[in-house]
C-alpha positions in Angstrom: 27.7 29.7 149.4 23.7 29.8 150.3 22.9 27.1 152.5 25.9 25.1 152.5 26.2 24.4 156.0 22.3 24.1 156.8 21.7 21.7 159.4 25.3 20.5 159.6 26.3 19.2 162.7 28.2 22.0 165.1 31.5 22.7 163.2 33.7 20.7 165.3 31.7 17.7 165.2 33.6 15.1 162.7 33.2 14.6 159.0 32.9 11.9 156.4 32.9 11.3 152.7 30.3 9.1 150.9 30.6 8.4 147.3 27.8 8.2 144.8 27.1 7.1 141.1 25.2 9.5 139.3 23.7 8.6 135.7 22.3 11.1 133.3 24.5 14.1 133.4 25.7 15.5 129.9 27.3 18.5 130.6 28.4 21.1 133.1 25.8 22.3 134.0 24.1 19.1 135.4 27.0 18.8 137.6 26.6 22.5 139.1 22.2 21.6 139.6 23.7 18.5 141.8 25.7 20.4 143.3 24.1 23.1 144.4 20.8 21.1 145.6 23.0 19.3 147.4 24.1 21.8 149.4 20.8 22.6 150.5 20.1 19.2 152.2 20.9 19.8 155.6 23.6 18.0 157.2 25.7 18.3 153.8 29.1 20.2 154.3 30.1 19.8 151.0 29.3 18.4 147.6 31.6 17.8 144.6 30.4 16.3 141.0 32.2 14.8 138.4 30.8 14.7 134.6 33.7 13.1 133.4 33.5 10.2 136.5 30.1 10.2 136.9 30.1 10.6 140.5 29.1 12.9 143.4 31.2 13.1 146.3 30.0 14.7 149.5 30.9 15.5 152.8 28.4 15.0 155.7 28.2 14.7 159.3 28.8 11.1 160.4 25.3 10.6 162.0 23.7 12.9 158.8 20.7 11.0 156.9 21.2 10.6 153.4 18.3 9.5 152.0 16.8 13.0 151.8 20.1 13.5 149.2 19.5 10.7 147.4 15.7 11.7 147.1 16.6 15.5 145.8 18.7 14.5 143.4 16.4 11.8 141.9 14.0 14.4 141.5 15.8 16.5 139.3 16.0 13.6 136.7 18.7 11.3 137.2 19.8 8.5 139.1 21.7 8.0 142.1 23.8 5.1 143.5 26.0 4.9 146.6 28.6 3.3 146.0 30.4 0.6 148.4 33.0 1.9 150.6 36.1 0.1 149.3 39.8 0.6 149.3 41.4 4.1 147.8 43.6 4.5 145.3 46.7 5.1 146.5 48.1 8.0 146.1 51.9 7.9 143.8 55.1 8.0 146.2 56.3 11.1 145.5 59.7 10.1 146.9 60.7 8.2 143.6 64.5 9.0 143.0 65.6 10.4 139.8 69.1 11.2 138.4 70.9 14.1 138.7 71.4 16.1 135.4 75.2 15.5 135.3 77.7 14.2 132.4 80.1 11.4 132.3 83.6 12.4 131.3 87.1 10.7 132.0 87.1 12.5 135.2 83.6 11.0 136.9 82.9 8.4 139.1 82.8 5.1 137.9 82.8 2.4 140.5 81.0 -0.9 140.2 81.2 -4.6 140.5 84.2 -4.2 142.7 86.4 -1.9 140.6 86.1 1.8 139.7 87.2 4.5 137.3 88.8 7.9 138.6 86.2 10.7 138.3 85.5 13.9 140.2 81.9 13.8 140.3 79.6 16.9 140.1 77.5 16.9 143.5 74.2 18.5 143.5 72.4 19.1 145.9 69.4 16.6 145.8 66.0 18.3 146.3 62.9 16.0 147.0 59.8 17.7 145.6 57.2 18.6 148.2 54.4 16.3 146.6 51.2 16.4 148.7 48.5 14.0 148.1 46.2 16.1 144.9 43.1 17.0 146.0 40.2 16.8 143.6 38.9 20.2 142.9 35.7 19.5 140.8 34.8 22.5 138.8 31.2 22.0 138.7 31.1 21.6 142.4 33.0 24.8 143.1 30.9 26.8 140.5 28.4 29.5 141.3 25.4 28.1 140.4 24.7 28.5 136.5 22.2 28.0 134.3 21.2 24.6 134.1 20.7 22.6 131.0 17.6 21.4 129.7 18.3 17.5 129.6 15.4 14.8 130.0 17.1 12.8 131.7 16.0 10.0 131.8 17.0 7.6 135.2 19.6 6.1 132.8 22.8 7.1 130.5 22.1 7.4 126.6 22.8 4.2 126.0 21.2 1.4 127.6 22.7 -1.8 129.6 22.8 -3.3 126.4 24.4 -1.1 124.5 21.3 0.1 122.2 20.9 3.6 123.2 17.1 3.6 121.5 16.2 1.2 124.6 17.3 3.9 126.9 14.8 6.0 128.9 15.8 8.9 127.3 15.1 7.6 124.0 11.6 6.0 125.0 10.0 9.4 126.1 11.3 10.8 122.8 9.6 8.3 120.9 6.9 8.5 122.9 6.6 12.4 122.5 7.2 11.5 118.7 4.1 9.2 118.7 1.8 11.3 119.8 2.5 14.3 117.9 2.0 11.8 115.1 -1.2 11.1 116.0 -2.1 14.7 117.3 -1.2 15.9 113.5 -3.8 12.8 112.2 -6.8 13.5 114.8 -6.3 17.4 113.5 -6.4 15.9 110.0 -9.6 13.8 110.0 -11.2 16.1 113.1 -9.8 20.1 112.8 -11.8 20.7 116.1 -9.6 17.7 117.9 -6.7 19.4 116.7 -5.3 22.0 119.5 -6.6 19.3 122.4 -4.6 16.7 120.8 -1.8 19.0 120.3 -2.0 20.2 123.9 -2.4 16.7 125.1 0.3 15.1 122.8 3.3 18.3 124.4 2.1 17.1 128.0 3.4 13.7 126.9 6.9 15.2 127.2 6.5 18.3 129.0 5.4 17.4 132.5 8.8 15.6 133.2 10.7 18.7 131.9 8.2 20.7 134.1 8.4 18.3 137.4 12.3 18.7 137.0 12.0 22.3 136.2 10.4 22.5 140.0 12.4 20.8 141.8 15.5 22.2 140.1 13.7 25.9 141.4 13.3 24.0 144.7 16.9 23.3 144.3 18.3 26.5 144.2 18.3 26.5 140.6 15.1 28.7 139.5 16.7 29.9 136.2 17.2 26.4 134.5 16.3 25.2 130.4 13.5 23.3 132.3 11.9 26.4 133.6 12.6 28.1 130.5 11.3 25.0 128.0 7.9 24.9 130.7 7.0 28.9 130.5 7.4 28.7 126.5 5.3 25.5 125.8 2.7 26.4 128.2 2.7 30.0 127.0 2.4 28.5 123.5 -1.2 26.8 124.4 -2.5 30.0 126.0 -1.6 31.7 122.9 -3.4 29.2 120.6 -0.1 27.6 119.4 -0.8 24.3 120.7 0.3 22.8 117.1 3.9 24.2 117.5 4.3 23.9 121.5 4.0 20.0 121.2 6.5 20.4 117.9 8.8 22.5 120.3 8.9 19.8 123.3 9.7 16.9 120.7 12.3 18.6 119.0 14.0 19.9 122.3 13.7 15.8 123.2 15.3 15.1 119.6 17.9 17.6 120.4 18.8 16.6 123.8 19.3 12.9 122.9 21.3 13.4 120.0 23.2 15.6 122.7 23.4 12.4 125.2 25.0 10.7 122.6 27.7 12.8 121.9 28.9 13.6 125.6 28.9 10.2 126.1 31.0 9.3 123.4 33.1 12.2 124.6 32.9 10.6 128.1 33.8 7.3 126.8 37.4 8.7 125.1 39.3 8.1 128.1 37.4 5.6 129.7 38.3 2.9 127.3 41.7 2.6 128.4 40.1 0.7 131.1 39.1 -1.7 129.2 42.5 -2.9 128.4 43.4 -4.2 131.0 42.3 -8.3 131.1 40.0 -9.4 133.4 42.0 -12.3 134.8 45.8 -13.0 135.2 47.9 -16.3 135.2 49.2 -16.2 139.2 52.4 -18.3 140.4 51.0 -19.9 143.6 53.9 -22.8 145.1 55.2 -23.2 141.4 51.9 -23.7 139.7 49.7 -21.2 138.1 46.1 -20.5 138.0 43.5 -17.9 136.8 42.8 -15.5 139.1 40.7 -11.7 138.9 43.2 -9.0 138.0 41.7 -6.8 140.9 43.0 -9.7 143.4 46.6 -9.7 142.4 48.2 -8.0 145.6 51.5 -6.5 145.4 54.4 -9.0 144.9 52.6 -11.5 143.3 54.2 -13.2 140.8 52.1 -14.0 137.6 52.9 -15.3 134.2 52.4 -13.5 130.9 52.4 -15.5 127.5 53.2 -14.4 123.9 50.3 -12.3 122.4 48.8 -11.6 125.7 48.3 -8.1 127.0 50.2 -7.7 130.9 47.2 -7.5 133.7 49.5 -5.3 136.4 52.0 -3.0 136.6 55.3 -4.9 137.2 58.7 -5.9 137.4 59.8 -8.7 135.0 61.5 -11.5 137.2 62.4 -13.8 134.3 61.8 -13.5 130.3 62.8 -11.2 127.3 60.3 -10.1 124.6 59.0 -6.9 122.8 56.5 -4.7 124.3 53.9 -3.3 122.7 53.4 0.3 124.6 50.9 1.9 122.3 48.1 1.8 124.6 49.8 3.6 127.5 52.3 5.7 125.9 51.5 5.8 122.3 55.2 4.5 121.3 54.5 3.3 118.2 57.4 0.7 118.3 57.6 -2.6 120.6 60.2 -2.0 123.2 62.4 -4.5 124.3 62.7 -5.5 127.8 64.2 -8.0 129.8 64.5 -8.6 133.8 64.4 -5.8 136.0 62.9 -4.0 133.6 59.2 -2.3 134.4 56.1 -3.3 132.4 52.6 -1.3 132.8 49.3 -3.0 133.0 47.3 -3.1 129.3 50.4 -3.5 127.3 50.7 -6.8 125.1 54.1 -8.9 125.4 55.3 -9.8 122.1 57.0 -13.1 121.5 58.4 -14.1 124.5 57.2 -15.8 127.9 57.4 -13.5 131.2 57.2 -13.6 134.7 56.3 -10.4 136.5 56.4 -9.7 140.0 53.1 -6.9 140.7 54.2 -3.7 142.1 50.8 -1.5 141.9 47.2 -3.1 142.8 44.5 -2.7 140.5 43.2 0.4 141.8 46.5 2.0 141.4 48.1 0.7 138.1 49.3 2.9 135.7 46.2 2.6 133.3 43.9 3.6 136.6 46.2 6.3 137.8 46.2 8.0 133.9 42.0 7.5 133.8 42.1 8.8 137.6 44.5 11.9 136.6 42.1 12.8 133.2 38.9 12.7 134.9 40.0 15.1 137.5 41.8 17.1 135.1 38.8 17.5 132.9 37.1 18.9 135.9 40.0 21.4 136.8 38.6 24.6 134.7 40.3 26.8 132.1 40.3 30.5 132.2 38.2 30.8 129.4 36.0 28.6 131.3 35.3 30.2 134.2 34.6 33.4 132.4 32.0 31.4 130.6 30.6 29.9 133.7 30.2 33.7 135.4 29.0 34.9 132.0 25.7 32.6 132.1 25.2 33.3 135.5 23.8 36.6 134.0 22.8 35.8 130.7 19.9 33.5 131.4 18.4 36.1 133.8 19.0 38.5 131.4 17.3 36.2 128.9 14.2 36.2 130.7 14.4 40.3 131.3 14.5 40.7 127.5 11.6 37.9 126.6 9.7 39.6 129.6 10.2 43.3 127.7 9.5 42.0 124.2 6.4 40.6 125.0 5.2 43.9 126.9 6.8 46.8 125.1 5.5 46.0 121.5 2.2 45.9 122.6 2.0 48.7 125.4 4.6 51.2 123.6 3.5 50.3 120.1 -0.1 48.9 120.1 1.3 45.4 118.9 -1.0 42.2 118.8 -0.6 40.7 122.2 -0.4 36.9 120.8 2.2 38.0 118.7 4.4 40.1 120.9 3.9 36.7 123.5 5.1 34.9 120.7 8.3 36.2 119.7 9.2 36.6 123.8 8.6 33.0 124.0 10.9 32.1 121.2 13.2 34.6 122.9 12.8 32.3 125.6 14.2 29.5 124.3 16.9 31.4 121.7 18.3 31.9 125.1 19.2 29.1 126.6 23.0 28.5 127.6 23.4 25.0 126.8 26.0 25.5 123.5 27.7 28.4 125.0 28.3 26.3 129.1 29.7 23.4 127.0 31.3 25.5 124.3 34.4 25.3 126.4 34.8 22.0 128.7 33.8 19.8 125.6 36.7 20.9 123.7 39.1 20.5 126.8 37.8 17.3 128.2 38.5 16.3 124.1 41.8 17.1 124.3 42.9 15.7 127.4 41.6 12.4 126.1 43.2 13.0 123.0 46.4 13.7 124.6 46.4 11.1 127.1 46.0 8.1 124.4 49.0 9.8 123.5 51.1 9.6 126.2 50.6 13.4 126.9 49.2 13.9 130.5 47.9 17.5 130.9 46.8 18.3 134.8 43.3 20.1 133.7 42.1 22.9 131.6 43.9 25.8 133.0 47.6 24.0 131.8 46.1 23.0 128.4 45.0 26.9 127.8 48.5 28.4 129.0 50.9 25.8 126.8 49.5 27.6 123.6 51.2 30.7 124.7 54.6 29.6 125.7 57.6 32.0 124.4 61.0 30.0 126.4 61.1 26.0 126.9 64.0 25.6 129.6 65.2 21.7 128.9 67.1 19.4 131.4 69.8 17.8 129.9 70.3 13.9 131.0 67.3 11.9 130.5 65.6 14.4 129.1 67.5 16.0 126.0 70.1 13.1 126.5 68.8 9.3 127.0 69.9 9.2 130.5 72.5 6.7 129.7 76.0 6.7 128.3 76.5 4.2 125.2 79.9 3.4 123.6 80.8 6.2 120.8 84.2 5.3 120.0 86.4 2.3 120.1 90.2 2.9 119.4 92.5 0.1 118.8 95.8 0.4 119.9 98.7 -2.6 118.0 94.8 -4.7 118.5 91.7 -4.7 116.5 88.6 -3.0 117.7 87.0 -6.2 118.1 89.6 -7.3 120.5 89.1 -4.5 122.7 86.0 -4.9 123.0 86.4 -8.4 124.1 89.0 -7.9 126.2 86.8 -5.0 128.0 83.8 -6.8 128.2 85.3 -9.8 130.1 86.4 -6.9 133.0 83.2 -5.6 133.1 81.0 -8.9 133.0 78.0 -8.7 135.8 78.4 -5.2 136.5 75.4 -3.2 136.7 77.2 0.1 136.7 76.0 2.5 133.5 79.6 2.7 132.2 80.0 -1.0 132.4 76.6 -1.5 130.7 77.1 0.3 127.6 80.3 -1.3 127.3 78.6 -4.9 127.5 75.3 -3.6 125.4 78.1 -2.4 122.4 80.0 -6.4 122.7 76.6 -7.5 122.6 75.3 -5.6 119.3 78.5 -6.5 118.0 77.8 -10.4 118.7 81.4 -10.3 120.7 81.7 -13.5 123.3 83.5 -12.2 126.0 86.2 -15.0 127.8 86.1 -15.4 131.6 88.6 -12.7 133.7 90.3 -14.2 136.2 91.1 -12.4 139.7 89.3 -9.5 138.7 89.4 -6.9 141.5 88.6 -3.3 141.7 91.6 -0.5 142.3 89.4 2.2 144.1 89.5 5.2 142.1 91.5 3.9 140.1 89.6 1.0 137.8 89.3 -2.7 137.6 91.7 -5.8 136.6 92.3 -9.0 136.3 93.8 -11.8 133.6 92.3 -13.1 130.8 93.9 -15.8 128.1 96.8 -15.4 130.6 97.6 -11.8 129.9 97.5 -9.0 132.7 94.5 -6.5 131.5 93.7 -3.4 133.2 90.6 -1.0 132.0 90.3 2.5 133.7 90.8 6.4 133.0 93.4 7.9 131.3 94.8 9.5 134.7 94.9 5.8 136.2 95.9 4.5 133.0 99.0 6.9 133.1 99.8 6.1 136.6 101.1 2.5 135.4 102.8 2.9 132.0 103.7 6.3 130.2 101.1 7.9 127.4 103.5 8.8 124.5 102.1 12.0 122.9 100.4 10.2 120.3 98.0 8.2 122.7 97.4 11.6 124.6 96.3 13.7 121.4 93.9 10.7 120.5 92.5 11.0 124.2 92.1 14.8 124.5 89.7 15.4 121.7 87.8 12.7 122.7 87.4 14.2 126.3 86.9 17.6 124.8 84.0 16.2 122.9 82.5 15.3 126.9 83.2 12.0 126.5 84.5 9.5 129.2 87.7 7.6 127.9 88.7 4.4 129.3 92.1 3.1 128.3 92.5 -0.9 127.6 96.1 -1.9 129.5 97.4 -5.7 128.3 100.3 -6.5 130.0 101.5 -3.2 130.7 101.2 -2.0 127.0 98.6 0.4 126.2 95.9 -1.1 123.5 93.2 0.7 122.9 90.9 3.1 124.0 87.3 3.0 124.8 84.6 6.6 124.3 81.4 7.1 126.3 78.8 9.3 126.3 75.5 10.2 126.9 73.6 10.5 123.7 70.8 12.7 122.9 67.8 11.2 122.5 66.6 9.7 118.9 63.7 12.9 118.4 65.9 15.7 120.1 67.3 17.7 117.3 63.8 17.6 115.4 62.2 18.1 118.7 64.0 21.3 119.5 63.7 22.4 115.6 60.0 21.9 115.8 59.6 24.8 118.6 62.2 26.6 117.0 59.3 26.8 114.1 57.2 28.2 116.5 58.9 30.8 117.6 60.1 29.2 120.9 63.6 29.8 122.6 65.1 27.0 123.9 67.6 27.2 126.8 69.4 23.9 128.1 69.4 24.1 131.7 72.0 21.1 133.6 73.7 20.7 136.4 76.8 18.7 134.1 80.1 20.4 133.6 80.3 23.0 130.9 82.2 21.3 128.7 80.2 18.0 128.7 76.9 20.2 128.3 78.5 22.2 125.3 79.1 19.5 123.4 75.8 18.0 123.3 74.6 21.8 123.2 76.6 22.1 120.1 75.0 18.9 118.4 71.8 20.2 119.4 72.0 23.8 118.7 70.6 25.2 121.6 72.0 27.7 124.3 73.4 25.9 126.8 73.7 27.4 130.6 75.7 24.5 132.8 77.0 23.7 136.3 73.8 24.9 138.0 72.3 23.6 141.2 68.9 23.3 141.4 68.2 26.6 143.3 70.5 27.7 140.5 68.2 26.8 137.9 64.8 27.7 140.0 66.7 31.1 140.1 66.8 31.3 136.5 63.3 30.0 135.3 62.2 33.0 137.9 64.5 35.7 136.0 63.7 34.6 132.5 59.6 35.1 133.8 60.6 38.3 135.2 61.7 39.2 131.8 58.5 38.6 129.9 58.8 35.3 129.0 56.0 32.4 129.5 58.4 29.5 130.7 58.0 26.1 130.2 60.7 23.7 132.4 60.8 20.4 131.0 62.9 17.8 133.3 62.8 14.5 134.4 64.3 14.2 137.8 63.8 15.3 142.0 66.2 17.9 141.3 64.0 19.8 138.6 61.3 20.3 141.2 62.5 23.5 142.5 62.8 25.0 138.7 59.6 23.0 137.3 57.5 24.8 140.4 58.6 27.8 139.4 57.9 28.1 135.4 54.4 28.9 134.4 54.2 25.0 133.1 56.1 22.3 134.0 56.6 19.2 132.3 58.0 15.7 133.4 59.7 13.5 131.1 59.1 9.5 131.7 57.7 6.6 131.1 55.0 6.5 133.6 56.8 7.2 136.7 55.3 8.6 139.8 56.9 12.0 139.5 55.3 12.3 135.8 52.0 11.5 136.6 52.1 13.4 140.6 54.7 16.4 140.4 54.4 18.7 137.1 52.0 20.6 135.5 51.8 18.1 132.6 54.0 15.0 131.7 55.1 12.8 128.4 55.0 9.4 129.2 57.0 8.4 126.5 59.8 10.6 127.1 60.1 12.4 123.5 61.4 15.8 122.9 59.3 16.5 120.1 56.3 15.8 122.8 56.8 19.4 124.0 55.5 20.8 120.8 52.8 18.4 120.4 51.4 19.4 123.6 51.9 22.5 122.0 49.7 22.2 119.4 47.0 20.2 121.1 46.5 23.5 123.0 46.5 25.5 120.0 44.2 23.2 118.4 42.2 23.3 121.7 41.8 27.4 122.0 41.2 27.2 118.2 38.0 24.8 118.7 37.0 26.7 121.7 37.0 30.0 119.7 34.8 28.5 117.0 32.3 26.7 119.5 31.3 29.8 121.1 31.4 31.5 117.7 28.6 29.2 116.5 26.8 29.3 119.8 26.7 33.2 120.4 26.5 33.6 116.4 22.9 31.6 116.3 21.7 33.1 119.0 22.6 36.7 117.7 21.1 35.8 114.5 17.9 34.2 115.5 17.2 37.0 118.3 17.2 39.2 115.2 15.0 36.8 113.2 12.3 36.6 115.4 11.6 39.9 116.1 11.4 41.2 113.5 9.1 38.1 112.3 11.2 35.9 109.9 11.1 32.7 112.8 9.1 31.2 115.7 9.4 28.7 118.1 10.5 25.3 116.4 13.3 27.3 114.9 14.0 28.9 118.3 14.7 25.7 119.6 16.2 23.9 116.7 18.9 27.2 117.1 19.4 26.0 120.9 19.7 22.0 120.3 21.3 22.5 116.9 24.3 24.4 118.1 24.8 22.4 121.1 24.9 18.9 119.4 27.5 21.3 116.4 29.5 22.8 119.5 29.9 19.1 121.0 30.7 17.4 117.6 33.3 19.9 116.6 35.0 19.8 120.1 35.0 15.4 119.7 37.0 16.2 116.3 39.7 17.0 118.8 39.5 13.6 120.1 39.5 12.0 116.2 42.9 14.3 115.6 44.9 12.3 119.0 43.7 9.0 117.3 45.3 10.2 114.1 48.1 11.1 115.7 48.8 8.3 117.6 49.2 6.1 114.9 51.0 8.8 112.4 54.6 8.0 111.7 57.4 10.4 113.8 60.5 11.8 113.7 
C-alpha cells in the first residue's frame, strides 16, 4: 500500500497499538477514507477501522506523535477519541475439554463413587484443537481504497447524547441548509433578480463542509470521493445558471444522508443492545454480608447473590440455589432452563423463582454477552466474497463515472453542435447518478443484518465469507454424542424381576446415592421424576470392574453389568433374552442382585436430542445429505442411526473422520461438520464450514467456523436459511442500486431528468438498499420468539 510505512521508525524499531473512538461513520466506505489517510501520517504502520465498533486501531512507533492522526481524521468530518489504555479481553482458553463421541453399552466403563460397572471402553485418541488467539482482520482497513461516501458528518453520530437525533449535528446543518433554501425560494419570489444569489448563497450553507471534506479526503489519498463528486456538480450547477436546483441538490443529498445515518445506526445498534443486558451493579458476598458493587469490578471467584426476577450480572458457577433460567437473551431458548449447583449461568440471563449464589468465572470484559458482541463486530468486518468483488468493482466505477460525465458534457457539443449548458448539465447529473454509495453498502448491510439477527438467536457466524458459503452446502457430517445425542445417558427401561419397578428403582438409587458418575445420574434423575425416596445403603463399596454393593433394609444388594451380574448367580435363559435385545438396541444394562436372586434390570442410553429427528428432516427438505460421523461402536451408533434415519459411519478416530470430511470434499460435496467436542477439531478444520454445538462454551465461540449456542439440531438449517435469506437480500440490494442508476443514466441523457432526480436516485436507493437489508434483522426477532420443533 502507498505510503503505509512513511516516516515509520526503522523496521526493527518496536511497535505499539493505540485505540481510538471514531463517531460518524455510516458505512464502508468511511472506514476505508480513515483508513487509508491514516496510512499516510507518517510514523503509522498500520491502521484498521471498525463500522460496526466504532473504532480505529493503529499501529505506530512507540515515540510516533499522534496528534497529526487525530487532526487528519477530524478533517475529513468526524470525530476522534483515544481511548484509555485498559485491560484486554481475554482471549477464550481454547483448552476447554469436551467428550469423546462414544456410546454407553453393558460393556463400558462405569466407575464412580467407589464402585464400577464392567465396560471395555472405546479409546480415542484425544486431539486438542490448535486455537490461536483470532486476530481482527477489519475489512475496511485491508481494502484498496474505494470510493468514499458522501456523508456530512457531522462531529457526532445520528443521534445525539440525548437520544433525539434532530439535536445532532448532522441534523442541524440539514435544517440549516433547509432554512435557507426556504428563504432563497421567498427572496426569488418577492425580488426575481435576488433569486440565483440567494440560491448560490443558500447551497454554500451546506456545501462548503462537503467541499472542505471533499479536500482533505483528496489530500487523503482519496481524490475520487461523493464529496468531490457532490462539490464539482453544485458548483458546476451555478456556473451554468442552475443556482435554483444546485442549492435543491445539496439539501436533498443532506436529507438523504441523514435519513441514511439513521438507518446504519439502527443497524449498528442490533447487536449492540445485548450489552445492555447486563445490570449495572451486582449483590457481592464480602465476609458473609452483601453489598452493591459495579458489575465491571466483580473479579473472578467472587461470590455474589442473585434474587428472583433479577437478571445474573457475570458469567458463573452456581454455589448454592435452584431456579429456572431464562436464556432467551443469550441463546434464544425460548424455555427457562432449570439449573441447580455446579451448573453454569451466563451474564444477562434472569433467574426465575429461586435465590442463587454464583461464584464469577469470566470478568466483565470477557463474559459471554461481551465475548458474543466482541465475536459479531469483528465478524461483520470479516468480508464476503461477493463483497470484495464489490469493493474492487467501485474502485473503477467511480473513475469511470467521472470519464463518462467528462465525455457527455464534451462530445454532444463538439461531435454534435449541442448547447454547452445543457450537455454540462446532464454530465453533472451523470456525476452524481454515479456515486457508489447503495452499491458499497449493498452487500455489508445485509450481512452485518444477519449476523445480528443470528446472534440474538444463538447462531454465531464468524463473518461474511461463512454466512455466504452455508447457503450452498450439499453434505452436513453430524457428531453423534452431544450433538445428535444429548450427551448424557437417561434411564429407558426399567425391568422388574419377582419386584415392582418402583422397587428397583429404589433399591438402585440407594447404591448410587452421591455419585456423580453419568450412569449413576440418570439412574438418580429417573427415582427423582418418579418422586422415589431412596433408603440409606449400608457398607456400600465398589467391586472394580465389576460394580457397587452394599445392604439396604437388611438385604444384600448388588447393581452392575450383566457379565458381573452372571459372575455371582446364574442368568436362566429367560433373564438373558430380556438383556440381549436391550443391548442390541445400544443400551447399557445394569442387573439389580438382592440377596443373590436376580430382580430386575435397569436400560440406559444416550438419547437423541428433543429437535433431532425434525432437525435432520428439515435439511433432508433441502436437499442436504446427512452422514453421522462417531467415534461409538457400530452397534450403539446404528441404533440411534436407525431412530434417526441417517447413514451412520462408526468406530472412527478423529484422523478417521478428518479423513472422511476430506474424501466426501474431494468428491464434490460442500461439507458442513457439525460437532461439539476437542476431538471434532481435526474433521471441523477440514470441511468447508464448521460448526460447534454448545451452550456458550469456549470452543463454540473460539474454534469453528460458526457455532449454536443452544445446541439444537434444527439450528444447522436455520443457519441455513439465514444465508439464503442473506444472498437473497444481497441480490435484490444491488438490483435496486445498479437498476436506478441504469435507468436514470438513460433518463438524463436523453433529457427526461436533471439534477435533484439524480441525486434523489443516489440517496433514495441507498436509504431502500439499507432498509431492506435491516428487514433481515426484523426476520431473527421473529424468529426468536416463533414456537419450534
Amino acid at each position: 500500500m502507498a505510503h503505509r510505512d512513511k516516516g515509520l521508525p526503522q523496521m526493527t524499531a518496536p511497535l505499539t497499538q493505540s485505540h481510538y473512538r471514531v463517531d460518524g461513520m455510516d458505512c464502508p466506505s468511511c472506514a476505508t477514507k480513515i483508513a487509508t489517510a491514516a496510512r499516510r501520517v507518517p510514523g503509522i504502520a498500520d491502521a484498521s477501522v471498525s463500522v460496526t465498533a466504532g473504532t480505529m486501531t493503529v499501529r505506530h512507533g512507540v515515540d510516533s506523535d499522534l496528534a497529526p492522526l487525530e487532526r487528519k481524521v477530524e478533517g475529513l468530518g468526524y470525530k476522534v477519541a483515544r481511548l484509555r489504555p485498559g485491560p484486554a479481553p481475554t482471549p477464550a482458553a481454547a483448552t476447554c475439554s469436551h467428550r469423546h463421541d462414544h456410546g454407553q453399552d453393558h460393556g463400558h466403563a462405569h466407575a464412580h463413587g467407589g464402585h464400577a460397572h464392567t465396560e471395555d471402553a472405546h479409546a480415542g485418541d484425544t486431539h486438542a484443537g490448535d486455537t490461536q488467539a483470532g486476530d481482527t482482520h477489519d475489512g475496511a482497513a485491508n481494502a484498496s481504497p474505494a470510493p468514499s461516501h458522501a456523508h456530512d458528518h457531522g462531529l457526532d453520530d445520528p443521534q445525539a447524547a440525548d437520544g433525539l437525533w434532530w439535536r445532532s449535528r448532522k441534523a442541524r446543518l440539514t435544517l440549516l441548509s433547509g432554512a435557507a433554501l426556504l428563504i432563497a425560494f421567498c427572496l426569488g419570489k418577492l425580488e426575481p433578480t435576488l433569486g440565483a444569489t440567494a440560491f448560490t448563497l443558500a447551497m454554500l450553507v451546506g456545501l462548503v463542509p462537503i467541499a472542505r471534506r471533499a479536500v482533505m479526503a483528496a489530500l487523503a489519498g482519496t481524490p475520487f470521493s461523493i464529496e468531490m463528486l457532490m462539490t464539482v456538480a453544485a458548483l458546476g450547477a451555478v456556473a451554468i445558471g442552475a443556482a435554483e436546483e444546485g442549492a435543491t441538490v445539496v439539501f436533498l443529498f443532506l436529507v438523504g444522508e441523514l435519513l441514511e445515518g439513521l438507518a446504519a445506526a439502527k443497524a449498528r445498534a442490533g447487536i449492540r443492545s445485548l450489552t445492555s443486558l447486563t445490570p449495572r451493579t451486582a449483590l457481592r458476598e464480602v465476609d458473609g454480608a452483601t453489598r452493591e458493587v459495579p458489575t465491571e469490578t466483580l473479579p473472578i471467584g467472587a461470590v455474589i447473590l442473585v434474587r428472583p426476577g433479577e437478571r445474573i450480572a457475570a458469567d458463573g458457577v452456581i454455589l448454592s440455589g435452584e431456579s429456572a433460567i431464562d436464556e432467551a437473551p443469550v441463546t434464544g431458548e425460548s424455555l427457562p432452563v432449570l439449573k441447580a449447583q455446579d451448573a453454569g449461568v451466563f451474564a444477562g440471563t434472569v433467574n426465575g423463582e429461586g435465590v442463587l449464589r454464583i461464584r464469577v468465572t469470566a470478568a466483565a470484559t470477557d463474559n459471554t454477552i461481551a465475548r458474543i458482541v466482541k465475536l459479531v463486530e469483528e465478524a461483520q468486518e470479516a468480508k464476503a466474497p461477493t463483497e470484495r468483488f464489490i469493493d474492487r468493482f467501485s474502485t473503477y466505477y467511480t473513475p469511470a463515472v467521472v470519464v463518462l460525465a467528462a465525455l457527455v458534457a464534451l462530445i454532444g457539443p463538439l461531435g454534435f453542435g449541442g448547447d454547452w449548458s445543457a450537455w454540462i448539465y446532464k454530465g453533472l447529473a451523470i456525476l452524481l447518478i454515479g456515486c457508489p454509495c447503495a452499491l458499497v453498502i449493498s452487500t455489508p448491510a445485509a450481512i452485518a443484518a444477519s449476523l445480528s439477527a443470528g446472534a440474538r438467536r444463538g447462531l454465531l457466524l464468524k463473518g461474511g465469507a461463512v454466512l455466504e458459503k452455508l447457503g450452498t452446502v450439499t453434505l452436513a457430517c453430524f457428531d453423534k454424542t452431544g450433538t445428535l445425542t444429548q450427551g448424557k445417558p437417561v434411564v429407558t427401561d426399567v425391568i422388574g424381576v419377582g419386584r415392582s419397578e418402583t422397587e428397583v428403582l429404589r433399591l438402585a438409587a440407594a447404591l448410587e446415592a452421591g455419585s456423580s458418575h453419568p450412569l449413576a445420574g440418570a439412574i438418580l434423575a429417573r427415582a427423582a421424576s418418579a418422586m422415589i425416596v431412596a433408603p440409606p445403603a449400608t457398607g456400600a463399596r465398589a467391586l472394580a470392574g465389576k460394580g457397587v454393593t452394599g445392604s439396604i433394609d437388611g438385604e444384600e444388594v448388588f447393581l452392575g453389568s450383566a457379565q458381573a451380574a452372571a459372575e455371582r448367580v446364574w442368568l436362566a435363559a429367560g433373564h438373558q433374552a430380556r438383556v440381549a435385545p436391550l443391548s442390541q438396541e445400544g443400551k447399557t444394562v445394569s442387573v439389580l442382585l438382592v440377596d443373590g436372586a436376580i430382580a430386575g434390570l435397569i436400560a440406559m442410553r444416550d438419547e437423541p436430542r428433543p429437535d433431532a429427528v425434525a432437525g435432520l428432516r428439515a435439511l433432508a427438505e433441502k436437499g442436504i445429505r446427512t452422514i453421522m460421523l462417531t467415534g461409538d461402536d457400530r452397534r450403539s451408533a446404528q441404533a440411534i442411526g436407525k431412530r434417526l434415519a441417517i447413514e451412520v459411519r462408526a468406530g472412527l478416530l478423529p484422523q478417521d473422520k478428518q479423513r472422511l470430511v476430506s474424501e466426501l470434499r474431494g468428491q464434490g460435496f460442500i461439507v458442513a461438520k457439525i460437532g461439539d467436542g476437542i476431538n471434532d477439531a481435526p474433521a471441523l478444520a477440514a470441511a468447508d464450514i464448521g460448526i460447534a454445538m454448545g451452550g456458550g462454551t469456549d470452543v463454540a465461540l473460539e474454534t469453528a467456523d460458526a457455532a449454536a449456542l443452544h445446541g439444537r439440531v434444527a439450528d444447522v438449517a436455520a443457519m441455513i436459511d439465514l444465508s439464503k435469506r442473506t444472498m437473497a437480500n444481497i441480490r435484490q440490494n444491488i438490483t435496486v442500486a445498479l437498476g436506478l442508476k441504469a435507468a436514470f443514466l438513460v433518463t438524463t441523457i436523453i433529457g427526461l431528468t436533471g439534477l435533484w432526480p439524480a441525486i434523489l436516485a443516489d440517496t433514495g436507493a441507498t436509504v431502500l438498499v439499507t432498509l431492506n437489508a435491516l428487514r433481515l434483522l426484523a426476520d431473527g426477532d421473529l424468529a426468536k420468539h416463533s414456537p419450534r420443533t
